[in-house]
Kinemage of the C-alpha trace (Angstrom):
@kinemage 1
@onewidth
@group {chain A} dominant
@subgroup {mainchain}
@vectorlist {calphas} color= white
{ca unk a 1} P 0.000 0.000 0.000
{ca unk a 2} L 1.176 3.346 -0.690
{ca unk a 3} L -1.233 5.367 2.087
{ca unk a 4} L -3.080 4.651 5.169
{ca unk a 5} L -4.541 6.726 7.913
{ca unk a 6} L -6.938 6.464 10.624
{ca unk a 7} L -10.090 8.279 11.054
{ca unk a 8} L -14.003 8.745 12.363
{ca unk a 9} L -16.957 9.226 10.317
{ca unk a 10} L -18.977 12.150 10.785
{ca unk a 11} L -21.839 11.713 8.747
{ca unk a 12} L -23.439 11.663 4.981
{ca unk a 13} L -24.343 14.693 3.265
{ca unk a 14} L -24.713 15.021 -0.406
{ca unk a 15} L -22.028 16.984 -3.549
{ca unk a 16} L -22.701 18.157 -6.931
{ca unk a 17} L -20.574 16.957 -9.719
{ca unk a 18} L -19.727 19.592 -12.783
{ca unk a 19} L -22.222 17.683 -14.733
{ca unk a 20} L -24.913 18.441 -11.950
{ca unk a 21} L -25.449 14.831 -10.877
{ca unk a 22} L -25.939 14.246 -6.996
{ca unk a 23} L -23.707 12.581 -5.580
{ca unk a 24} L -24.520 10.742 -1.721
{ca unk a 25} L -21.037 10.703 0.184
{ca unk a 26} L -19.618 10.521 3.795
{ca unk a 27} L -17.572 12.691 5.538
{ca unk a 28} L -14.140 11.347 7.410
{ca unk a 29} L -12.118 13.074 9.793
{ca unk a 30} L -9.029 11.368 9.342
{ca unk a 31} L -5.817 11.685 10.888
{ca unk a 32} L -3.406 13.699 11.926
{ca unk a 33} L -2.187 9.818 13.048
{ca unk a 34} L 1.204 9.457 14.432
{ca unk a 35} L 3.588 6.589 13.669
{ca unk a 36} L 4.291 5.100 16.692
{ca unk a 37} L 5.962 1.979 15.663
{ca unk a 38} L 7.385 1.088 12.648
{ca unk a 39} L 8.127 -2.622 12.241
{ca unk a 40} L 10.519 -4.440 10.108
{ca unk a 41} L 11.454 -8.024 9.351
{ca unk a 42} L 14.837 -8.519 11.045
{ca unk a 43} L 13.440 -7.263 14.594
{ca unk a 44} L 9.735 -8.380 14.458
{ca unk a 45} L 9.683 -10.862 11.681
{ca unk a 46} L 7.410 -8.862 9.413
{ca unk a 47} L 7.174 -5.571 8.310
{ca unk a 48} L 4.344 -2.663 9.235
{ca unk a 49} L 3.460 0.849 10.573
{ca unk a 50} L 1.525 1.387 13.627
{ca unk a 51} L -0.268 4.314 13.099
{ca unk a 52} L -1.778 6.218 16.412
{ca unk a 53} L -4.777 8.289 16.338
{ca unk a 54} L -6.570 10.594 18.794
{ca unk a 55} L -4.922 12.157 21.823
{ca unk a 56} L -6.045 11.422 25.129
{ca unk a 57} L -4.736 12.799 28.699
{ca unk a 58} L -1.701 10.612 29.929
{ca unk a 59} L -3.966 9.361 32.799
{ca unk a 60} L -5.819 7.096 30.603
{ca unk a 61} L -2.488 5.004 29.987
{ca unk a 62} L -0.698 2.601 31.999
{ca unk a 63} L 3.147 2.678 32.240
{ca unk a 64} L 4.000 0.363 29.250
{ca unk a 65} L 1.938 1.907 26.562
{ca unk a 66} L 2.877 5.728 28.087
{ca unk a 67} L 6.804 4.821 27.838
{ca unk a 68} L 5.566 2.924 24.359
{ca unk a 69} L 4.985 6.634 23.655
{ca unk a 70} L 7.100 8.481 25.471
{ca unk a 71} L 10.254 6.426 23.324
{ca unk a 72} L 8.572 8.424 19.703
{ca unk a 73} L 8.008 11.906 21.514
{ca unk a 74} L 4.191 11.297 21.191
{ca unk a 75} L 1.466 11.791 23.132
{ca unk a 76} L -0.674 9.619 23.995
{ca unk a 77} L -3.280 8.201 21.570
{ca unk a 78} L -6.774 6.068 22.275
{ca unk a 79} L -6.133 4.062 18.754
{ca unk a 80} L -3.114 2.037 17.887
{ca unk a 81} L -3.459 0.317 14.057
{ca unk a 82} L -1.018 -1.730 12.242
{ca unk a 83} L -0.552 -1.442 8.567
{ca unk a 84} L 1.582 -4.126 6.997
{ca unk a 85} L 3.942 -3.666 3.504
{ca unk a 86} L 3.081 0.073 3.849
{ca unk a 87} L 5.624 1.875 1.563
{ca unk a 88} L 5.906 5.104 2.755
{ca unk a 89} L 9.388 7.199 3.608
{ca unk a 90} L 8.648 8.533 6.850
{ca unk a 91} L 9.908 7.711 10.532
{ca unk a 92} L 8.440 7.235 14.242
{ca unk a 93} L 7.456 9.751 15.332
{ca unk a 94} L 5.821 11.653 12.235
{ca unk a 95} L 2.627 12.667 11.441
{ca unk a 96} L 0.392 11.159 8.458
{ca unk a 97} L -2.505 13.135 7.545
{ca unk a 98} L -4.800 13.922 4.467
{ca unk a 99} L -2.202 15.022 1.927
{ca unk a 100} L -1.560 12.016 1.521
{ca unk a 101} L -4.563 11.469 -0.149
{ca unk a 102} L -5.404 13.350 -3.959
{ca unk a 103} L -8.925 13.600 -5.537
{ca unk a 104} L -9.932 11.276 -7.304
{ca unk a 105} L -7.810 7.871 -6.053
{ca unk a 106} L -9.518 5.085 -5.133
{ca unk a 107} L -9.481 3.889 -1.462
{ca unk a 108} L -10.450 0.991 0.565
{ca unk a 109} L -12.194 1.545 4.168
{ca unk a 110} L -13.225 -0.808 6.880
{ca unk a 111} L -15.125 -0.261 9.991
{ca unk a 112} L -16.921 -1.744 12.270
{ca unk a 113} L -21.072 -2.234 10.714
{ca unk a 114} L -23.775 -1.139 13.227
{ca unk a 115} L -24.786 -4.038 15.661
{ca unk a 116} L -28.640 -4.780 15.538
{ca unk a 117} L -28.770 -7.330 18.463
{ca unk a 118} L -30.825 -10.832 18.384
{ca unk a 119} L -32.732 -10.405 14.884
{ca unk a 120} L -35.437 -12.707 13.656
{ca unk a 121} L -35.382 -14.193 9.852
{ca unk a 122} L -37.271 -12.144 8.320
{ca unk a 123} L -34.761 -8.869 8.953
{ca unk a 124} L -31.798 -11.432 8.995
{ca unk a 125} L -31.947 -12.810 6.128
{ca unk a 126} L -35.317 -11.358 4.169
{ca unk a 127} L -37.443 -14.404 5.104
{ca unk a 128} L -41.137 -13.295 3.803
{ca unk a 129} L -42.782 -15.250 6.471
{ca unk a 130} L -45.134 -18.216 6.876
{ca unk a 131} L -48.691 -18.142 5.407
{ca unk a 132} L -50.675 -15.183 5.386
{ca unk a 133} L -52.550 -13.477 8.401
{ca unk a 134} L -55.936 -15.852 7.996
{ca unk a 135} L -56.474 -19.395 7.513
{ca unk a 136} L -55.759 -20.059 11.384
{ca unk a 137} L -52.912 -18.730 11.776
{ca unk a 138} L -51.162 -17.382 15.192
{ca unk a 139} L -48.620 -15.505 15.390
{ca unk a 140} L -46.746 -17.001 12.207
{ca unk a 141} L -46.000 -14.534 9.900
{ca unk a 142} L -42.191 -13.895 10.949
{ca unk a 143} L -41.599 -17.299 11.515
{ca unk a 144} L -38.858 -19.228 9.820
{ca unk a 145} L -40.749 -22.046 9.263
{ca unk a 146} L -40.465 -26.213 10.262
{ca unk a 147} L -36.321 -26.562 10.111
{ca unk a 148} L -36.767 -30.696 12.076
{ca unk a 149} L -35.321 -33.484 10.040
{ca unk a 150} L -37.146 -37.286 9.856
{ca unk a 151} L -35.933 -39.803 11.821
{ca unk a 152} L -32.582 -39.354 9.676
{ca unk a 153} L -30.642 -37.678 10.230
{ca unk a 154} L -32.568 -36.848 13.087
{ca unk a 155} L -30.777 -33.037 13.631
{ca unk a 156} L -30.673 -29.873 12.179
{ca unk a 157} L -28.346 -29.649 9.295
{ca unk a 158} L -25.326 -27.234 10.071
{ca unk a 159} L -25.701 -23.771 8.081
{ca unk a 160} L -29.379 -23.190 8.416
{ca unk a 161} L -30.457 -19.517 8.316
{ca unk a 162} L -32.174 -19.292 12.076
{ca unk a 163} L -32.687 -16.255 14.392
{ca unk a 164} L -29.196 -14.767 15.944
{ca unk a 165} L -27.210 -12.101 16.572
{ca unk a 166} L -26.727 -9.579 14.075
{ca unk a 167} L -24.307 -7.016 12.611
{ca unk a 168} L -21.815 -5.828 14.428
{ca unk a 169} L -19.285 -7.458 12.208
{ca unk a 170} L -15.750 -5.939 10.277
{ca unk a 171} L -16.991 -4.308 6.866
{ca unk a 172} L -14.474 -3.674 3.838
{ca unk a 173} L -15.692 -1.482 1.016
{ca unk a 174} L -13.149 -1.424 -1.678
{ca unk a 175} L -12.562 0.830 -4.669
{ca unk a 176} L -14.234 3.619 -3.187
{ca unk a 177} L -13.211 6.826 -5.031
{ca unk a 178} L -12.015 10.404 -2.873
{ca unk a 179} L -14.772 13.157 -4.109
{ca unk a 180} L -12.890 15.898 -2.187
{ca unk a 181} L -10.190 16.861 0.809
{ca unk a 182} L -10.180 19.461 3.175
{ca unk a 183} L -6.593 19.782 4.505
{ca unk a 184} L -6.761 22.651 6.955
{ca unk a 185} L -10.079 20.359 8.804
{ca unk a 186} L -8.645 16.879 7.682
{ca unk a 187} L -11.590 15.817 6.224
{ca unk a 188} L -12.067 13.475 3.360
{ca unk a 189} L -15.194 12.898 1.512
{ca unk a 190} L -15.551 9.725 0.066
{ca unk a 191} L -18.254 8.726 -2.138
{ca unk a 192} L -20.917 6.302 -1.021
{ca unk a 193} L -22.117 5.090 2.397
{ca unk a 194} L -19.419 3.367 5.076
{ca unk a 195} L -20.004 1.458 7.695
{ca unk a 196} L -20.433 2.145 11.390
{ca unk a 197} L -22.452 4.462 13.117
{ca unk a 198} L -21.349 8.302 13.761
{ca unk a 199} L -17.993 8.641 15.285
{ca unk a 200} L -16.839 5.042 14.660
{ca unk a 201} L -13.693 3.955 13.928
{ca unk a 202} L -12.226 3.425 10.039
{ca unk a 203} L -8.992 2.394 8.435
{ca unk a 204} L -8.274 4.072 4.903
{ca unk a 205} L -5.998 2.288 2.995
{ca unk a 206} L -5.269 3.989 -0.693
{ca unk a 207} L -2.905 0.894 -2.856
């Protein structure tokens, strides 16, 4: 990879392209992140950048990550992020922020989706439902339906869509192109939706 940085999503809001077309996109504040680390194969056995992102008091640290810090000259951050086979020329202790990034590249973000707790089949995985409201029916119509085997094999088979927990999984959305940067707020807009809720953690990788 050529660029990564770390950042929180602030929201969706809409652009204009020169043609007039309306455009939905989502606004990052990313960075400034600090390189905290940088790893390399004849000390760790592989190579990467940890990247650091959002300062927070020194209180909040215990003794081993605030001397991790201390040894760089940084202060000390909530977020710590590896980034392996990143080939940039910087060292520990710089910063990283949206320059790095031009209009118009194509990116790849991942987050965290929303979690939506214990969902039934029908919002899980778009069941329709058994039967219609009449014809004796009781409580039914978000049901998944008879899911028993015969006497064999005598189980349910492994893989059936059932009733669980839902969302709260890693998302990657790749190939997602940079509509516009704001330097001076580090802000990029992206195009398209992310995922996450508001003030959620993403990684923005550009290859």
């Amino acid at each position: 990879m050529t660029a990564a940085i770390l950042g929180k999503k602030v929201g969706m809001t809409s652009l204009f392209t020169d043609k007039g077309a309306k455009v939905p996109v989502t606004v990052i504040q990313a960075g400034p992140c600090t390189i905290t680390q940088i790893k390399t194969m004849k000390t760790d056995g592989y190579s990467a950048v940890q990247l650091g992102f959002e300062e927070i008091p020194e209180r909040k640290v215990n003794k081993p990550l605030a001397g991790h810090f201390a040894k760089v000259g940084s202060k000390p951050m909530r977020t710590l992020k590896e980034f392996r086979d990143m080939n940039v020329d910087f060292n520990e202790g710089d910063e990283i922020t949206v320059e790095q990034f031009n209009i118009g590249d194509k990116v790849k973000v991942s987050g965290t989706g929303k979690g939506r707790g214990f969902q039934g089949v029908v919002k899980r995985h778009h069941f329709k439902g058994v039967g219609m409201a009449t014809h004796g029916q009781k409580d039914r119509q978000r049901h998944g339906g008879s899911v028993g085997q015969s006497s064999w094999p005598s189980r349910i088979l492994k893989g059936v869509r059932m009733p669980g927990r839902m969302g709260g999984k890693r998302v990657t959305i790749s190939n997602i192109e940079v509509m516009d940067i704001v330097s001076d707020q580090n802000i990029i807009i992206v195009k398209g939706c992310l995922p996450g809720p508001i003030n959620s953690l993403l990684e923005i990788v550009k290859r």
